[in-house]
N, C-alpha and C positions, 0 to 999 in steps of 0.2 A: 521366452525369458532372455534367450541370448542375447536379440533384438535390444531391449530394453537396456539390456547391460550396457550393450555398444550406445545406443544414444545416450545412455546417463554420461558415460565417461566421455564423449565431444559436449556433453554441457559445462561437464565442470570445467575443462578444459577449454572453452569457447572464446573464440577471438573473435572481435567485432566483423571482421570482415567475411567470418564462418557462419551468422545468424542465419539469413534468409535458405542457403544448403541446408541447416540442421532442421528450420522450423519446418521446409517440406516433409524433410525426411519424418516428424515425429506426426506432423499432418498424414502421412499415408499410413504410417505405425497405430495413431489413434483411430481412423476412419476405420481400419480393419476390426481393431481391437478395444473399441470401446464401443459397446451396444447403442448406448443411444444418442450419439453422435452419427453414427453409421444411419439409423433407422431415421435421423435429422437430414443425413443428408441425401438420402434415398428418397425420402417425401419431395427434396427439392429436385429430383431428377438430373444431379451432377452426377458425369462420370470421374472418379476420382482421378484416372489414369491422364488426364485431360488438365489436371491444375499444375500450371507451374511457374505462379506468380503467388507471392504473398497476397495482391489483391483481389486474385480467382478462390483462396479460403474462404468456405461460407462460415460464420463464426455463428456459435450458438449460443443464444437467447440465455442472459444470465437467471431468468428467473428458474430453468431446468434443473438449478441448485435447490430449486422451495420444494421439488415435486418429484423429485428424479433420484435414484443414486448414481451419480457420474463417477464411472472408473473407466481407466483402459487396463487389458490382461486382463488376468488374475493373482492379484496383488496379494501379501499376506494379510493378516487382520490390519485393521490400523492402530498405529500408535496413539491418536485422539483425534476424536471428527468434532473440528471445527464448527460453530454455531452461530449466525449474525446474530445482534441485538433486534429486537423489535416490541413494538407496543402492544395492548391485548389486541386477541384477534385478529392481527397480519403475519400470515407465515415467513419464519426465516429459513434462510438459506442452511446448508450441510455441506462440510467437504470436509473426507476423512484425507488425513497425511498418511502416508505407508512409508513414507521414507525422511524419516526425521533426519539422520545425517546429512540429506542434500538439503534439504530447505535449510537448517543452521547454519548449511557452509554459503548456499545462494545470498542469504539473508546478511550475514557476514558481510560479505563480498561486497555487497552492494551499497553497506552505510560505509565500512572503509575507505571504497572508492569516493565517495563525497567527504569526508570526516578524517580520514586515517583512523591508525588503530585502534579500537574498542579501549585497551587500556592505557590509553593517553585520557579517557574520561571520568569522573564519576556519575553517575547516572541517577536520578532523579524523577522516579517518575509517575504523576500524578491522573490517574486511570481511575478515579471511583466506581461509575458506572458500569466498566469493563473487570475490575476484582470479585464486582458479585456475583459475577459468573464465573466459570470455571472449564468453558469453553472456548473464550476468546484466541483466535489467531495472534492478535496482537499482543495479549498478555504474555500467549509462549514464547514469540519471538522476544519481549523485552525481557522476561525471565532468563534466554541465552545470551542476548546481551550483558546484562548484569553477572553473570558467571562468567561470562568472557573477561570483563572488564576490572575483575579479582579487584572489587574495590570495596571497604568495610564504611563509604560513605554512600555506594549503591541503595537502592531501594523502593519499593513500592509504595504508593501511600493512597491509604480512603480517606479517612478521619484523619488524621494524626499528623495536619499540618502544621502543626506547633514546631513538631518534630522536626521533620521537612525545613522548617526556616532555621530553625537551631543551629543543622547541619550546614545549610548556606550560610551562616555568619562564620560558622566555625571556618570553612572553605575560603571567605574572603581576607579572614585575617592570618590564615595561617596555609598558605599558596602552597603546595607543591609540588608542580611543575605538571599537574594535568589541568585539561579544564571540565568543564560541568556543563551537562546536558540536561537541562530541565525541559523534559517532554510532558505535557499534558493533552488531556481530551478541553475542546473550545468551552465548553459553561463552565468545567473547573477551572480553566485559566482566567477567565473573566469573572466569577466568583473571590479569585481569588486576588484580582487585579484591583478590582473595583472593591476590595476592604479598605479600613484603614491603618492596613499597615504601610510604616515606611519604607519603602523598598531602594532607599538612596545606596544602602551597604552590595544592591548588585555591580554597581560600580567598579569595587575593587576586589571583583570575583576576576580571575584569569582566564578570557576564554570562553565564557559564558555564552552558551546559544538556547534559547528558549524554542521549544516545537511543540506548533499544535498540531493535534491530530483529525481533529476536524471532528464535528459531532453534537447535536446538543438533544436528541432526542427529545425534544419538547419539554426541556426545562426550563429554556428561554425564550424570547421572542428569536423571530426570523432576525438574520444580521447579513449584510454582506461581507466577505472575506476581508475587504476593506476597511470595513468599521471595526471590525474584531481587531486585525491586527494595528488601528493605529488606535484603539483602547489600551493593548497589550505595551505596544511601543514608549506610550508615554507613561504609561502608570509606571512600567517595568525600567525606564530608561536606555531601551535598547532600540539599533536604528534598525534592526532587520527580525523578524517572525519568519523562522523557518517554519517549512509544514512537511506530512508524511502521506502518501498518497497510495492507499492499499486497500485491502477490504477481504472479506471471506473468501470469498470464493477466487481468490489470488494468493499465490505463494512468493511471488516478486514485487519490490515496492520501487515507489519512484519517490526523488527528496526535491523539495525546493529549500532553497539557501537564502530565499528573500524574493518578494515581489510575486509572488505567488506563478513561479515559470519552475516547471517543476521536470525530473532530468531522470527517465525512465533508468533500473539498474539493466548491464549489458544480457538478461537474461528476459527482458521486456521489450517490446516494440508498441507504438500507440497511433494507430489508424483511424482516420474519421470518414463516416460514412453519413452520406445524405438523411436527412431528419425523418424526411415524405421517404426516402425508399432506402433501406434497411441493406439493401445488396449492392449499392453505388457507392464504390468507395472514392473518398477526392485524393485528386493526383495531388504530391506532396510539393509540389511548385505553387498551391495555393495558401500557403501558408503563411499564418496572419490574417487571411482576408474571407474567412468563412467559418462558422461555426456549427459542427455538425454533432452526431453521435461518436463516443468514444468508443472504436475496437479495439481491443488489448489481445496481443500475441505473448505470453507468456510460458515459454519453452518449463519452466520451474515445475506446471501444471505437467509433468510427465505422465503420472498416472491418474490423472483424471481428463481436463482436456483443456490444451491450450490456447486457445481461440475462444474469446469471449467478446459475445455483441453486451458491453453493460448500456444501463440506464443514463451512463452521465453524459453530461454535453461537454464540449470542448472546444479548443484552437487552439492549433503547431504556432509554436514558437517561430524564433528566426535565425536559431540554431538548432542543426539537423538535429531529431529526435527528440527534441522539447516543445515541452503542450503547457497550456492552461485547462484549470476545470472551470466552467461557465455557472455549472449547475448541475440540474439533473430534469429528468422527464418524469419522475415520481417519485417518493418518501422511499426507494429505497438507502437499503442500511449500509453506505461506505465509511470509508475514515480517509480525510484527505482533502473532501470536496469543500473547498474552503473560498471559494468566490462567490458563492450561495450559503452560509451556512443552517442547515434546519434542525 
C-alpha cells in the first residue's frame, strides 16, 4: 500500500518531462500486483526485470475488460464499476474506480488544461443514451464537471430539449461573462441538428464550443467523422466540432479543439503498434505517414492496469503526442472515435 501511495502522489504531481520514469515504475508495481496482467505477461515469457522502454511494455488486450476483473493490490470496495454500452448479446466491458478523488482531480486537470477553469463555463449536456444507464464513466465524470462548475444553467438532458434551448436563448441574450459547452453523444447532436429548429441565436452565445462525444450505437447510419462534423458546423453555425476521446475501460481523456487531432491529457501517452503484429510498436518519427493500432499508456489506470492494447486504429499527429482515430478493428464500445463514426 505504501508503494501505491508513493506513485499516486508523483501522478498527481506529474511533470511532463517525469512520464516515461513514473509509467515504468507503476509498469513494475502492476506486473507484480495485478494478477492478470502478471499471468498475461508470463504467458508471453517477458522478463519484467528486462523492460526499460516505454515500447518493451507489452499492453493488454482491452477485451480482458469483458471477461476479467482487472485490479492491482488490494484495493478497497469500489466506489462504482464502470459498465460500456452495448447491444443484446455482445458482452461489455467493467472497470471498478477505487479511488474517485484522483480520477476527478485527473479528469479536472485535463479539460482545464485545454478549456481553463470549469467555472468559466456552463455546461450543457446532451447524453440520452448514456442517462439510462447509471453506469457510465462518462456520465460520472460530467456529473463532477457540473458540480465543479457551480452553474444553475448546468445540466443533463434526455428528453427535455425544449428545456435545453430555453436555457441557450436565455445564455445568448443575457451573457455573463462565461461561455457554454454544449457536449453531446453524435446521433443526438445530429438529431438534433438536422430539426427544424433555428439555431441563428448560437451566434450570440459568448464562447460557445459544441463536443461530440462520439457514438451512435445503431441509431443511425454509418457517417464519417467528417460528415458529422460538417452536418453539425453548418446547421449549428460554428467553424470548429470539438470532440472527447475516452472510453470505459480508461480514466484519462484526450480533447480535440477542431479537425479531429486530438491532444492526449499529461496523464496519457498514445502508441501505435503494427496492425499484422500486436508487439511492433512504430518508432514516433513515423508520424503522419502510417496508420496502426492504438496503444494507450494511461498512468490514471493506477489500480487496474495502465497499458491497454485497444481496438481503435490511429495516426500521430505532427505535434509531439497528438493522434488521429481512423476507426476501429470491431463494433467495440468507445466515445471519441469520431473519423469512423458507428
Amino acid at each position: 500500500m505504501e508503494i501505491r501511495q508513493q506513485l499516486r502522489q508523483q501522478l498527481i504531481n506529474l511533470k511532463p518531462s517525469e512520464f516515461e520514469a513514473l509509467a515504468l515504475r507503476i509498469f513494475r508495481y502492476q506486473a507484480e500486483n495485478n494478477p492478470v496482467y502478471n499471468k498475461f505477461i508470463s504467458h508471453l515469457n517477458i522478463d519484467i526485470k528486462l523492460i526499460n522502454k516505454l515500447t518493451e511494455i507489452p499492453f493488454l488486450p482491452i477485451q480482458f475488460f469483458k471477461s476479467h476483473t482487472i485490479k492491482s493490490g488490494i484495493p478497497p470496495e469500489p466506489t462504482v464499476i464502470f459498465e460500456s454500452s452495448g447491444t443484446s448479446g455482445i458482452s461489455t466491458s467493467r472497470h471498478a474506480l477505487y479511488d474517485a478523488p484522483l480520477y476527478k482531480s485527473v479528469s479536472t486537470s485535463i479539460f482545464e488544461q485545454n478549456y481553463g477553469h470549469l467555472k468559466d463555463f456552463h455546461l450543457l449536456v446532451l447524453l440520452p443514451s448514456y442517462l439510462e444507464r447509471n453506469n457510465s464513466s462518462l456520465v460520472y465524470m460530467m456529473q463532477h464537471f457540473i458540480d465543479e462548475a457551480n452553474s444553475s444553467y448546468s445540466n443533463f438532458y434526455l428528453h427535455n430539449i425544449d428545456e435545453m434551448l430555453e436555457r441557450l436563448k436565455y445564455l445568448s441574450s443575457n451573457p455573463d461573462g462565461r461561455g457554454v459547452l454544449l457536449m453531446g453523444v453524435t446521433f443526438a447532436l445530429l438529431d438534433l441538428a438536422e430539426s427544424e429548429i433555428d439555431f441563428s441565436f448560437f451566434q450570440n452565445i459568448p464562447n460557445l464550443k459544441i463536443m461530440d462525444t462520439g457514438g451512435m450505437k445503431g441509431r443511425r447510419k454509418e457517417l464519417l467523422r467528417e460528415e458529422v462534423h460538417d452536418i453539425l458546423k453548418a446547421s449549428f453555425g460554428v467553424s470548429e466540432i470539438h470532440s472527447e476521446y475516452g472510453m470505459t475501460e480508461l480514466l484519462s481523456q484526450s480533447y480535440s479543439l477542431g479537425n479531429g487531432l486530438f491532444t492526449p491529457g499529461n496523464t496519457m501517452r498514445i502508441l501505435l503498434r503494427d496492425v499484422n503484429d500486436p508487439f511492433s510498436i512504430f518508432d514516433h518519427n513515423l508520424s503522419g505517414s502510417k496508420t496502426g493500432g492504438i496503444n494507450v499508456i494511461d498512468l490514471a489506470n493506477l489500480d487496474s492496469c495502465s497499458f491497454i492494447e485497444t481496438q481503435d486504429l490511429g495516426r500521430l499527429g505532427s505535434e509531439p503526442g497528438t493522434f488521429y482515430v481512423m476507426g476501429r478493428f470491431d463494433n467495440s464500445d468507445i466515445r471519441g472515435c469520431n473519423l469512423l463514426v458507428l
